[in-house]
VEXDREN-2710 file (C-alpha; in Angstrom, 1 decimal):
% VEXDREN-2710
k/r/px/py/pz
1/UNK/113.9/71.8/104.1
2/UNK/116.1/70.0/101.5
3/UNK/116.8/71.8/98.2
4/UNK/119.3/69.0/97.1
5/UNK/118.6/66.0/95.4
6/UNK/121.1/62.7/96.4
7/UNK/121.1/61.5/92.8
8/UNK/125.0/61.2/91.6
9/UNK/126.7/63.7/90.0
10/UNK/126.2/64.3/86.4
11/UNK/127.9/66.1/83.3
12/UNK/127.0/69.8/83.9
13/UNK/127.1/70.6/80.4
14/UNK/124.2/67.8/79.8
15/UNK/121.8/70.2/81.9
16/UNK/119.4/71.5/79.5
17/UNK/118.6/75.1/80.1
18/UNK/115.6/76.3/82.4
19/UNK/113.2/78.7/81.6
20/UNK/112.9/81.5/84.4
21/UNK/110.2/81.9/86.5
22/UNK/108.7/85.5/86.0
23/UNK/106.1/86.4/88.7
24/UNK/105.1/89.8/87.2
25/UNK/106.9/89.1/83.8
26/UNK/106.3/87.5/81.0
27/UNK/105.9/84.0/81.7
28/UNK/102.3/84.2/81.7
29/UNK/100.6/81.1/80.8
30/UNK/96.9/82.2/80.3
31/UNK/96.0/84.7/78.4
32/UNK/91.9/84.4/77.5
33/UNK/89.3/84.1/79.8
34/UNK/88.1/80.2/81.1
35/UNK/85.1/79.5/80.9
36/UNK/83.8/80.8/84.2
37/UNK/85.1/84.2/83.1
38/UNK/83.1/83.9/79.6
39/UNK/80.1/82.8/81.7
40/UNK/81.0/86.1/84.0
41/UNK/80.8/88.3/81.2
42/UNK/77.6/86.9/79.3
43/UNK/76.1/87.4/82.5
44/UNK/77.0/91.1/83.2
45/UNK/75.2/92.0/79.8
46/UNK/72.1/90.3/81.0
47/UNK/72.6/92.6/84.3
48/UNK/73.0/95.6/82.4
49/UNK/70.2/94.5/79.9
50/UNK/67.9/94.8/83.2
51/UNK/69.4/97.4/84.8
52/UNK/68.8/99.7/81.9
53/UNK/65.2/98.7/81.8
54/UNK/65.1/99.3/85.8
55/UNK/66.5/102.6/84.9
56/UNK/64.4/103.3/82.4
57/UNK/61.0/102.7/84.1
58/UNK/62.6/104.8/87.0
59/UNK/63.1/108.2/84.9
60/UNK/59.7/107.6/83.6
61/UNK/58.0/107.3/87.0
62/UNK/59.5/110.4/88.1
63/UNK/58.7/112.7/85.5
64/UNK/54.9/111.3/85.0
65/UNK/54.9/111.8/89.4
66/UNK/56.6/115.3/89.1
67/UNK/54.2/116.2/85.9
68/UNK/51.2/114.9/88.1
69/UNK/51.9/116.8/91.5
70/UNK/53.9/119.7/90.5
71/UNK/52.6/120.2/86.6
72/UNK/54.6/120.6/83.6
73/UNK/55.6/124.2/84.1
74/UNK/55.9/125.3/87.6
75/UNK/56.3/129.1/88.4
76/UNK/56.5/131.0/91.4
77/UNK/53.2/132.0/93.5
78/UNK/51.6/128.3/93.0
79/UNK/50.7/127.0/96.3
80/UNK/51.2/123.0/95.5
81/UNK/54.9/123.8/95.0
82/UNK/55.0/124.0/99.3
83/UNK/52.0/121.4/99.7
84/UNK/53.6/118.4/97.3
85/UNK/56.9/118.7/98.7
86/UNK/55.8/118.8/101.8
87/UNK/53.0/116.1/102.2
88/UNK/55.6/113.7/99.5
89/UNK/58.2/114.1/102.5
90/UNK/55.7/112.5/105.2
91/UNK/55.2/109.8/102.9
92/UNK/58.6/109.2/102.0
93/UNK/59.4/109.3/105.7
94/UNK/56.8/106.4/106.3
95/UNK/57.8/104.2/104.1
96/UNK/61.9/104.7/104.7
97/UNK/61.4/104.5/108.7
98/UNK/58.8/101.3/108.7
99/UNK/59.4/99.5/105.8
100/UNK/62.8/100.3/103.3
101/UNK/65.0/101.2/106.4
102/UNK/68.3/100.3/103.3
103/UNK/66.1/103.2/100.8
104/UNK/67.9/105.8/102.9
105/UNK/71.0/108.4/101.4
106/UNK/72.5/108.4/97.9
107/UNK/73.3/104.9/97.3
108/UNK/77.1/105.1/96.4
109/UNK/77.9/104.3/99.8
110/UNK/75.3/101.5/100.3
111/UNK/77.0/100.0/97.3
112/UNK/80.3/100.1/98.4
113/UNK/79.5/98.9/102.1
114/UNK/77.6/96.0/100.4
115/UNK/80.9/95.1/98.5
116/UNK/83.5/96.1/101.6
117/UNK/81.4/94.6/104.5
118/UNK/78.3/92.6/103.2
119/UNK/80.2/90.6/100.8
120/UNK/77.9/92.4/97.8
121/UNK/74.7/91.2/99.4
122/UNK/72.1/94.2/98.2
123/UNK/68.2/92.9/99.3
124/UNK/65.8/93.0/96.8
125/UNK/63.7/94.8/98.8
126/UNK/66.0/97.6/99.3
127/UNK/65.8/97.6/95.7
128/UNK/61.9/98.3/95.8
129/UNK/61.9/101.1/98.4
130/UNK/64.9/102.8/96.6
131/UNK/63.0/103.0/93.5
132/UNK/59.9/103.9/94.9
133/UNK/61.0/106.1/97.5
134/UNK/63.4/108.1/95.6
135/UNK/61.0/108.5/92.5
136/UNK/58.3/110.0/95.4
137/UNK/60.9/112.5/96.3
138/UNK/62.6/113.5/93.1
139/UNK/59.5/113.2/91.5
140/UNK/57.6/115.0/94.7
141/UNK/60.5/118.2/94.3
142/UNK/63.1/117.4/96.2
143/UNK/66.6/118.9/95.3
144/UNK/68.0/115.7/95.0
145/UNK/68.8/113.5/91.4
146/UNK/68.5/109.7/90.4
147/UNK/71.9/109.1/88.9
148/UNK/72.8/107.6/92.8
149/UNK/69.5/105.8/93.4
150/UNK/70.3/104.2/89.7
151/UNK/73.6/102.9/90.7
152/UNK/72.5/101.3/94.1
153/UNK/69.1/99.6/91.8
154/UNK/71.7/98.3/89.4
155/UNK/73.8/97.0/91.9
156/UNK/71.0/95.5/93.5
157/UNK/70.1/93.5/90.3
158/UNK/73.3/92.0/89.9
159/UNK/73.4/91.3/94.0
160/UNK/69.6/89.4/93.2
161/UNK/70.8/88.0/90.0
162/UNK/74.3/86.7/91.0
163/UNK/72.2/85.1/94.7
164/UNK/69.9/83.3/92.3
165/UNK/72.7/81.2/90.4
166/UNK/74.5/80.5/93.8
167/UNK/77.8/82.4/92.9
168/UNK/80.5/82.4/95.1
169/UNK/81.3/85.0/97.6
170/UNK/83.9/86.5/95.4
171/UNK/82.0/86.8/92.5
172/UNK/78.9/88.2/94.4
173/UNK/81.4/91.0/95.9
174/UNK/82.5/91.9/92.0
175/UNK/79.2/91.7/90.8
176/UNK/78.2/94.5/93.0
177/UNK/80.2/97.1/90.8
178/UNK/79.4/95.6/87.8
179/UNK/75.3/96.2/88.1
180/UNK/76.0/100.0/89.7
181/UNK/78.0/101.0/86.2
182/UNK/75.3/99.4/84.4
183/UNK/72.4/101.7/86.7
184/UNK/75.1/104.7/86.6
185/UNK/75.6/104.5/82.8
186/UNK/71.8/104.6/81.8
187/UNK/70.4/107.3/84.3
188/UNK/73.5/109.2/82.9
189/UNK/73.4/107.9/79.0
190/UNK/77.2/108.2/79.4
191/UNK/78.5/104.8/79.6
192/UNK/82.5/106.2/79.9
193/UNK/81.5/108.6/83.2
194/UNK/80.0/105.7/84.9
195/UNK/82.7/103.2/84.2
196/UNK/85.1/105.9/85.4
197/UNK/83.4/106.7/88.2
198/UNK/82.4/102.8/89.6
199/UNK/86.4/102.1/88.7
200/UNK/87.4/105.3/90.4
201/UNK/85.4/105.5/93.3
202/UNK/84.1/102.1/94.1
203/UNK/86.4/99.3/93.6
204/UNK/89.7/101.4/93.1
205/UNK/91.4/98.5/91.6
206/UNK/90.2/96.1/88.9
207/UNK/91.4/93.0/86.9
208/UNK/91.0/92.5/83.0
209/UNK/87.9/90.2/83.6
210/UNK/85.9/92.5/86.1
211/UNK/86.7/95.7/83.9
212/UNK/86.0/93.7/81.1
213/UNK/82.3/92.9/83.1
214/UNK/82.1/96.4/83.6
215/UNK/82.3/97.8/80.3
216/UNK/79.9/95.1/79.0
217/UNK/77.5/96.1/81.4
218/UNK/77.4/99.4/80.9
219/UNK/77.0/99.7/77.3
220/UNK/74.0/97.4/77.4
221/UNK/72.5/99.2/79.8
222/UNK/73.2/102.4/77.5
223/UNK/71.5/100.6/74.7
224/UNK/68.4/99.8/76.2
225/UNK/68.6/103.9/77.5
226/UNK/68.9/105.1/74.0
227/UNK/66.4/102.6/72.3
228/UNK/64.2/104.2/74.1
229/UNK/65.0/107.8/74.8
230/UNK/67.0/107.9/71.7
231/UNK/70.4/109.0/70.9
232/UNK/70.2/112.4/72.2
233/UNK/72.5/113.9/75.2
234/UNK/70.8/114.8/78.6
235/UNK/71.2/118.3/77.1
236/UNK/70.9/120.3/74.1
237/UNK/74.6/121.4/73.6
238/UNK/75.1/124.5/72.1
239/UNK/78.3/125.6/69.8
240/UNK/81.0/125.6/72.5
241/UNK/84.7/126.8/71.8
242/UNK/87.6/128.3/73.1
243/UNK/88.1/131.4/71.1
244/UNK/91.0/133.3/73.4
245/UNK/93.5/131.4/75.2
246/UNK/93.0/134.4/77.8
247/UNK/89.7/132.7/78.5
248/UNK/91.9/130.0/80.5
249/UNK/92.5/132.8/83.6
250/UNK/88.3/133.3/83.4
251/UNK/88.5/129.4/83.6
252/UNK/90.6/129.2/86.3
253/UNK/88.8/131.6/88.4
254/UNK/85.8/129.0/88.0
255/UNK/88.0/126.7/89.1
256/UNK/88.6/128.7/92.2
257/UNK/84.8/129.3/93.0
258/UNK/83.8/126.0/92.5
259/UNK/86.7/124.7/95.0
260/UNK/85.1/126.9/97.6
261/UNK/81.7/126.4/96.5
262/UNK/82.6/122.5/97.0
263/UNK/83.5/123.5/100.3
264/UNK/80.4/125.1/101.5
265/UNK/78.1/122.5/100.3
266/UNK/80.3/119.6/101.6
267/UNK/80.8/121.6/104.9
268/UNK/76.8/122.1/105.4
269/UNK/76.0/118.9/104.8
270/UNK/78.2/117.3/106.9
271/UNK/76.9/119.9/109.5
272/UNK/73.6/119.3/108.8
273/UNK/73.6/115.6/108.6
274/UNK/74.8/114.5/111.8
275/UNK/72.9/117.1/113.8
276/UNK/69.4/116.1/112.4
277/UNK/70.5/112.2/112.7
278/UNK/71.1/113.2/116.7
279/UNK/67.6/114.3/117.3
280/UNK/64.5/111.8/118.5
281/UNK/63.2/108.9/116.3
282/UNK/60.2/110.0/116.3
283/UNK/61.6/113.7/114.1
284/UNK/62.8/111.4/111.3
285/UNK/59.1/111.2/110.4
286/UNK/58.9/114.6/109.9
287/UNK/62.2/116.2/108.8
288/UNK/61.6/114.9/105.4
289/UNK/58.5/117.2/105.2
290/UNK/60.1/120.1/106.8
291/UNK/62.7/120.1/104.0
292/UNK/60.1/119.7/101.9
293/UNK/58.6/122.7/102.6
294/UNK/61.9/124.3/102.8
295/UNK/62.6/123.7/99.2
296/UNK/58.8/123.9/98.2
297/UNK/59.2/127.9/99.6
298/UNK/62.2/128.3/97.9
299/UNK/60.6/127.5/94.8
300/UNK/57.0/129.7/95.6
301/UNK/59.0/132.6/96.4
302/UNK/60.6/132.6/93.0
303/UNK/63.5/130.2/92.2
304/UNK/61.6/127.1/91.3
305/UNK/64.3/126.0/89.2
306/UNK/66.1/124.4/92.1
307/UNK/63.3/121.9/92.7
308/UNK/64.0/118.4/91.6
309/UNK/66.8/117.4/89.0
310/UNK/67.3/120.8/87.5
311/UNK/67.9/119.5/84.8
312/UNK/65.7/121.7/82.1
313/UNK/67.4/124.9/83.9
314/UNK/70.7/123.8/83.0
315/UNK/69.5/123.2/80.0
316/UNK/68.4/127.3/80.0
317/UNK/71.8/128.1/81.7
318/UNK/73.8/126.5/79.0
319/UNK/72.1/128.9/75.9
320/UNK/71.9/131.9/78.1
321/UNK/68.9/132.6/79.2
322/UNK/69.5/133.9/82.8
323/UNK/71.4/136.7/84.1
324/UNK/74.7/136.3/85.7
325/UNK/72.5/137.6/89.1
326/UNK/70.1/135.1/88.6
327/UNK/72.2/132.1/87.9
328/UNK/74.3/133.1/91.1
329/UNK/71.3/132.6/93.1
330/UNK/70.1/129.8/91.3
331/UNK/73.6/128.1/92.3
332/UNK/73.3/129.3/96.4
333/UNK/69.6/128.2/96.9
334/UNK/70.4/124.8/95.1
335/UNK/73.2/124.5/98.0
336/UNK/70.5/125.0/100.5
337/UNK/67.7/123.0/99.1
338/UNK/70.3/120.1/98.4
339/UNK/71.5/120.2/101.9
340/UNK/68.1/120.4/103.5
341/UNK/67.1/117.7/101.2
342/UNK/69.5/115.4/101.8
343/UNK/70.8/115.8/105.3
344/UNK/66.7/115.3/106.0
345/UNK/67.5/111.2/105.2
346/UNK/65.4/111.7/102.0
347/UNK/66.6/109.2/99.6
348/UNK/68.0/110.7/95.8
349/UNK/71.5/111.4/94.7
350/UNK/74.2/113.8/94.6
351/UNK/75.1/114.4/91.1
352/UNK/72.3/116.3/89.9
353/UNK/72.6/118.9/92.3
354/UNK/76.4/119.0/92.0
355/UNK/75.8/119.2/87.9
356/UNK/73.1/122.1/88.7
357/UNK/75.2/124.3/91.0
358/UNK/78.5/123.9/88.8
359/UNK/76.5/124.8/85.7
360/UNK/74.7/128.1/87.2
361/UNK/78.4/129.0/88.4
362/UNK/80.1/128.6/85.0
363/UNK/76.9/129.8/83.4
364/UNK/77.2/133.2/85.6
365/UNK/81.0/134.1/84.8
366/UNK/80.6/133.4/81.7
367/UNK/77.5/135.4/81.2
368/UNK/78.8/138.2/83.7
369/UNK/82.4/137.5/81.1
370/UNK/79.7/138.3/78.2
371/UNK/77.9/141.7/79.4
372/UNK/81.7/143.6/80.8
373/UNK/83.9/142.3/78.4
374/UNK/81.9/142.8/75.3
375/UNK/85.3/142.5/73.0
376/UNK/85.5/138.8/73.8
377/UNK/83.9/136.0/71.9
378/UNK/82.2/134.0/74.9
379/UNK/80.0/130.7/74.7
380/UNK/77.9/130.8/77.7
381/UNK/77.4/127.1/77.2
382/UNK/81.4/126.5/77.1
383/UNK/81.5/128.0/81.0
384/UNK/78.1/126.1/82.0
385/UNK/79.7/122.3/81.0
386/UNK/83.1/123.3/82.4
387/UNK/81.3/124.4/85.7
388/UNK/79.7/121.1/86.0
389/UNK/83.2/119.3/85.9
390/UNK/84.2/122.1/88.3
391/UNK/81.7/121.0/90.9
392/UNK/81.9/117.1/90.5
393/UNK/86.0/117.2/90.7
394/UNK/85.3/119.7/93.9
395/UNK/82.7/117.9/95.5
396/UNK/82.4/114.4/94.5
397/UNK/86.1/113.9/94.1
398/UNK/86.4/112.2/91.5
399/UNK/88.8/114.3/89.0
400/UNK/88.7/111.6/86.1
401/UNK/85.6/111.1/85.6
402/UNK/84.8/114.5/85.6
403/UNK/86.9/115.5/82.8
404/UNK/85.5/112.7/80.6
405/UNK/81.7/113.7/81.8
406/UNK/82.3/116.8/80.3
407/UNK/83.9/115.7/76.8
408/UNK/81.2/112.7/76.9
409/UNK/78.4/114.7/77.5
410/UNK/79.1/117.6/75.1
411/UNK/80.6/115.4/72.4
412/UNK/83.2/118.5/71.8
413/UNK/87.1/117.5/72.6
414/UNK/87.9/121.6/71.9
415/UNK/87.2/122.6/75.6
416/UNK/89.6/119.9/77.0
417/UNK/92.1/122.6/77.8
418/UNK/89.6/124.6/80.5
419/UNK/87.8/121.5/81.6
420/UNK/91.6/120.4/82.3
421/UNK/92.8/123.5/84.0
422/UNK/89.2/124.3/86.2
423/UNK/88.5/121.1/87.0
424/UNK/92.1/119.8/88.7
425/UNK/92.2/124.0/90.3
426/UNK/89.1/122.7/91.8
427/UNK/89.7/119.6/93.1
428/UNK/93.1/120.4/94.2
429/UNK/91.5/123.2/95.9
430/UNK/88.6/121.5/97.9
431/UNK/91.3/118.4/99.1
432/UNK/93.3/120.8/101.1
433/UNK/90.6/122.6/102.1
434/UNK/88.3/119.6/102.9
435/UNK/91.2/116.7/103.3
436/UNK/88.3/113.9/103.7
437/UNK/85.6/113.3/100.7
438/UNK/82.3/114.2/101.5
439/UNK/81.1/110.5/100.8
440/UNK/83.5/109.0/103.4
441/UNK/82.2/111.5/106.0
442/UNK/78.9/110.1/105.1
443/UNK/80.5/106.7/106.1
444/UNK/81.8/107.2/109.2
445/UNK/78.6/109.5/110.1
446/UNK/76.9/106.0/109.9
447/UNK/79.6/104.0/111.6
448/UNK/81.9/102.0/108.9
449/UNK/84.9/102.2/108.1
450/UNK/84.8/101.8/104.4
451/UNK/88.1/102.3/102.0
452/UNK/88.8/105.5/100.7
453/UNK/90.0/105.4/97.0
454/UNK/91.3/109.1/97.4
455/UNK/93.7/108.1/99.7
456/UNK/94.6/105.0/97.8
457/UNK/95.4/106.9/94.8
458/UNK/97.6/109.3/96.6
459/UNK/99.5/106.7/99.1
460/UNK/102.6/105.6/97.9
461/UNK/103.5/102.2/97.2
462/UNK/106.7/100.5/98.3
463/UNK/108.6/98.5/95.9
464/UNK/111.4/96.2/96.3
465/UNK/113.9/99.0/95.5
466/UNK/112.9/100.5/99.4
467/UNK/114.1/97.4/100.6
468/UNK/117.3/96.6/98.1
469/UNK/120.7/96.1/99.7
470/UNK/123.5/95.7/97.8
471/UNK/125.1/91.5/98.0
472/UNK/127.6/91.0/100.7
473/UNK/129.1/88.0/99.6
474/UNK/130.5/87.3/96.1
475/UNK/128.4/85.5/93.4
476/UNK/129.0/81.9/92.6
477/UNK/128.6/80.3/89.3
478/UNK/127.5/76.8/88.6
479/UNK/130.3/75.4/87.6
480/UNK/131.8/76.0/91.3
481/UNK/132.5/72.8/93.0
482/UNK/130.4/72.3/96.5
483/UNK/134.0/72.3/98.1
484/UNK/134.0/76.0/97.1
485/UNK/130.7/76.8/98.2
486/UNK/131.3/75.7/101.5
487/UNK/134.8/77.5/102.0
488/UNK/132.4/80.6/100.8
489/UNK/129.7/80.0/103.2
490/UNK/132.3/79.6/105.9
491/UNK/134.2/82.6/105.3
492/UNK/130.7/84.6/105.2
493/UNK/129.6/83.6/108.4
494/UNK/127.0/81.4/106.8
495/UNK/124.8/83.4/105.1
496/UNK/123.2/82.3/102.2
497/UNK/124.9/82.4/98.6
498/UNK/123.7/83.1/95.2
499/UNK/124.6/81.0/92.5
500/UNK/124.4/82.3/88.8
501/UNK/123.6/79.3/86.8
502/UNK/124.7/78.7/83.0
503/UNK/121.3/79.4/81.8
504/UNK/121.7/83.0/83.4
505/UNK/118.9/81.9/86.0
506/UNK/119.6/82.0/89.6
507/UNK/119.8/79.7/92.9
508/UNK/119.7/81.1/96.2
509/UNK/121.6/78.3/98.6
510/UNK/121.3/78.2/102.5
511/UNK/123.5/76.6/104.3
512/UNK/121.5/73.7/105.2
513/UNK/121.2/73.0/101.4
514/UNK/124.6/73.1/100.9
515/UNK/125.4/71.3/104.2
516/UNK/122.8/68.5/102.7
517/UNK/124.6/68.6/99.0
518/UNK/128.0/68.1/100.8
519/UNK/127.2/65.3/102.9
520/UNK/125.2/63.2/99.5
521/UNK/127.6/64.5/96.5
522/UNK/130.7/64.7/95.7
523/UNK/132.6/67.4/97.3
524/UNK/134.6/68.4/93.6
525/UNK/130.9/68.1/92.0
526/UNK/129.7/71.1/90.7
527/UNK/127.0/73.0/92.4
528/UNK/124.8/72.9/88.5
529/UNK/124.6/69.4/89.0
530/UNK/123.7/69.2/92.8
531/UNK/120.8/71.5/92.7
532/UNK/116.9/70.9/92.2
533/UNK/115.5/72.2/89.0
534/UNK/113.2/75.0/90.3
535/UNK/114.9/78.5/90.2
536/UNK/114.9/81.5/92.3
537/UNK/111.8/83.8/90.8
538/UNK/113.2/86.8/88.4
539/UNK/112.0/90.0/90.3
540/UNK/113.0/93.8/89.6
541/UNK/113.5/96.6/91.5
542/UNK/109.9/98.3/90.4
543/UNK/108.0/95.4/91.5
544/UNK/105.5/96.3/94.8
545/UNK/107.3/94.8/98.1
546/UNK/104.8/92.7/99.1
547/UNK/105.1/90.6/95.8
548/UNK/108.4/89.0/97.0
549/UNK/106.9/88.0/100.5
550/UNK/105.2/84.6/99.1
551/UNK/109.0/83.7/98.1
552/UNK/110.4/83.8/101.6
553/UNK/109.2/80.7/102.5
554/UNK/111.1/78.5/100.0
555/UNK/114.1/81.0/99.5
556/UNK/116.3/82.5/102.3
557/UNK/116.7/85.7/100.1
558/UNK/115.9/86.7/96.3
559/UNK/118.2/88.3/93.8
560/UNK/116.8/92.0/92.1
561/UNK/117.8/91.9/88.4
562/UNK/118.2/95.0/86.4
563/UNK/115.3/95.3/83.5
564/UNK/117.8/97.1/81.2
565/UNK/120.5/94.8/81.2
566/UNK/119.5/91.2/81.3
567/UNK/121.0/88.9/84.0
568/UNK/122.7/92.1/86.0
569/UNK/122.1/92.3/89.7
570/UNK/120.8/95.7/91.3
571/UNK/120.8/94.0/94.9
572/UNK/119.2/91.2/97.4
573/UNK/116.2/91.2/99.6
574/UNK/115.3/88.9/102.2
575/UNK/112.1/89.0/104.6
576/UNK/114.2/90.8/107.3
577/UNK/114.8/93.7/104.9
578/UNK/111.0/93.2/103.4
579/UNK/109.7/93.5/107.5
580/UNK/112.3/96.3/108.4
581/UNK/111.2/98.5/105.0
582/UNK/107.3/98.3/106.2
583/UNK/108.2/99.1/110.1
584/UNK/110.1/102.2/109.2
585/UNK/107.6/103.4/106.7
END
């Protein structure tokens, strides 16, 4: 390919200066969204508009079904507490096995094998049985929450929505994140947690207009939450505080037990999970009301707390109303009910449960903190909120989102410093004690292969300064005569050259360029004048590798300028050194 044009020669100082072209710089030449994009965004407010009224009617149906079956105050020693579970698991069964075979698990992974593998195709009949199935259950007792059902319906409503009006693959695929913040924000009327948590755990990556659909989506779901269950947190926060900076090592041992505690539940439900998928078909009728009755005796022999959501006994946890024994077996028979529950196939969430276990920990320290150590000021409720970041940073992985679920729910930025200090002790903890998420075991228990964000975040990118080597060859200027060039090439064994032009951009000349000039110009002509107007791109040394790799194919190597000092070269690259870098990683 010819760079050279076979016009004459003309006066070099006639040239008028080039802008450079900035890949990753700041040559950007749109800004605002087209119109496409502003149609995008209109239409994730309409998703989350229905999304939070999906949501909505979902909360409702499982409180009026758990209100119905189990009553509005269950205690210990009532006899439907075993029979409800227990007869709502044989229906649940039914429906999942013959007619919502997509209802089954939590739904986070659904969602992101619909974005990964079905190109963000969610059926709307998957939508139905989700809703219906999981209200039975969660409604019916089951230790299970609907935070995860919430954020496969949502998704599903943007999958329906975006199918309707004939989208494109891509934007069906984006779409799918968009609708689970909105579901995620309004079960959790915490519209930062769920953007967090879809960026952090779903799509990993994100571009100005999808986060942009995101947030948009999320607060209108939140709005139509609130307008109708008003303002109010999930839970009645009491006065929290940190009163004694030696309340961080109390912390931090919460940290430690919820790492561990992470680890047990993560460990038994992988166990569990896999060993109850191995048996007959015919058993997935009936596991579901097995656990049922599992967690239905758990609840008639005294701890009926653990039944359903929980949430009204975190509630109790957070002002103190347990003992420190009591909470700690709150917190072990919500790991077994949760694991029966869920490794049964019985669809409902994760995040409940994890919420419920982390709370009665924190809850018991700090109450157990309270009755020995009388001398120190202790908020019961302080421990409880930390403990439920403890166990979603442990369990769930998700570290980020966990520290802003705990400042979003309590509205209180003066327990930043333990939620800080617990929650990364806990997750730190449970990754080199459990080195794969519980979610992506889940995924290859059921045969994909989906992406793991975890180890995304902590791979390390390589960027061009893995592959920089420093220029062999001196560095030409412009005003250089072709003659010159080609005594250069000559003596360099025909390598390419780089050419600094007056402008301070750059030209990177093969020698079939400069074979070409030599043959059409003027041998005393200055290289400025022989050369076509486009320029060698302006890359640094912090740039990712791959981002040079599109260049190759027009230049035979690229120059790596220094950000500091304009115009000064750290090195050269060229697709040998791009392809060497990657097979020694």
């Amino acid at each position: 390919m010819s760079g050279i044009e076979s016009n004459p020669p003309i006066d070099a100082e006639a040239i008028e200066p080039i802008e450079p072209f900035y890949p990753h710089g700041p040559n950007i030449q749109r800004l605002a969204p087209n119109r496409d994009e502003r149609l995008f965004l209109i239409l994730s407010i309409f998703i989350g508009i229905i999304s939070g009224l999906l949501v909505v009617c979902f909360r409702v149906v499982i409180n009026w079904f758990q209100v119905l079956t189990l009553g509005s105050a269950p205690h210990p020693g009532q006899l439907r507490l075993m029979v409800v579970p227990m007869i709502a698991g044989l229906a649940v069964a039914a429906l999942v096995q013959l007619a919502f075979p997509g209802a089954r698990g939590s739904g986070v992974n659904q969602t992101k094998a619909a974005l990964y593998v079905y190109n963000g195709y969610i059926s709307f009949k998957t939508v139905i049985g989700k809703f219906i199935t999981a209200a039975m259950a969660i409604g019916g007792g089951f230790s299970l929450g609907p935070e995860d059902p919430s954020l496969q319906i949502g998704a599903g409503v943007a999958s329906v929505v975006s199918r309707r009006l004939r989208l494109s693959r891509e934007r069906l695929r984006v779409f799918a994140p968009v609708g689970a913040a909105a579901g995620l924000a309004a079960a959790f009327n915490a519209p930062i947690s769920a953007i967090l948590f879809v960026v952090e755990e779903v799509i990993g990556t994100w571009s100005a207009v999808v986060l942009g659909s995101i947030v948009l989506s999320a607060i209108s779901s939140v709005v139509v939450a609130r307008w109708y269950w008003g303002p109010e947190p999930m839970f009645r926060i009491p006065s929290v505080a940190l009163t004694d900076y030696w309340e961080l090592l109390a912390y931090a041992a919460l940290g430690v037990v919820g790492g561990f505690s992470a680890l047990i539940l993560s460990k038994a439900l992988a166990y569990f999970r896999l060993r109850l998928r191995q048996f007959p078909r015919w058993s997935l009728f009936l596991q579901p009301a097995l656990a049922g009755l599992m967690v239905g005796a758990i609840g008639f022999f005294g701890f009926p707390q653990v039944m359903g959501p929980g949430y009204g006994a975190i509630d109790q946890a957070m002002h103190g109303e347990f003992t420190w024994k009591f909470l700690f077996a709150l917190a072990l028979f919500k790991i077994l009910a949760t694991t029966v529950s869920f490794s049964s196939g019985t669809p409902g969430g994760m995040f409940a449960p994890t919420l419920f276990v982390g709370a009665m920990l924190g809850a018991s320290i700090g109450t157990f903190e309270k009755v020995f150590f009388p001398q120190l000021v202790v908020s019961v409720g302080s421990y409880a909120l930390v403990g439920m970041g403890v166990l979603f940073a442990g369990f769930l992985r998700a570290p980020l989102t966990s520290v802003f679920m705990v400042l979003e729910v309590s509205g209180n930025y003066a327990i930043v410093l333990p939620v800080i200090l617990a929650n990364t002790i806990a997750y730190l903890l449970s990754r080199s004690l459990q080195p794969v998420p519980i979610f992506e075991v889940f995924t290859h228990q059921d045969g994909l292969d989906l992406p793991s964000m975890e180890e995304l975040r902590e791979e390390r990118p390589l960027h061009l300064e893995d592959a920089l080597r420093s220029l062999q060859s001196p560095v030409l200027t412009g005003a250089e005569t072709i003659e010159q060039a080609t005594a250069q090439m000559r003596e360099q064994g025909n390598q390419p050259l780089l050419i600094n032009l007056r402008d301070g951009s750059w030209y990177a000349l093969s020698r079939e360029e400069l074979a070409a000039a030599a043959a059409n110009s003027d041998p005393q002509a200055r290289l400025e004048s022989a050369l076509k107007s486009e320029r060698v791109p302006v890359l640094f040394p912090d740039l990712p590798l791959d981002s040079a790799i599109p260049y190759f194919a027009r230049w035979p190597v690229l120059p790596i300028l220094n950000r500091a000092r304009k115009g000064a070269l750290e090195g050269v690259v060229s697709l040998d050194d791009v392809l060497k870098r990657y097979q020694s990683r």
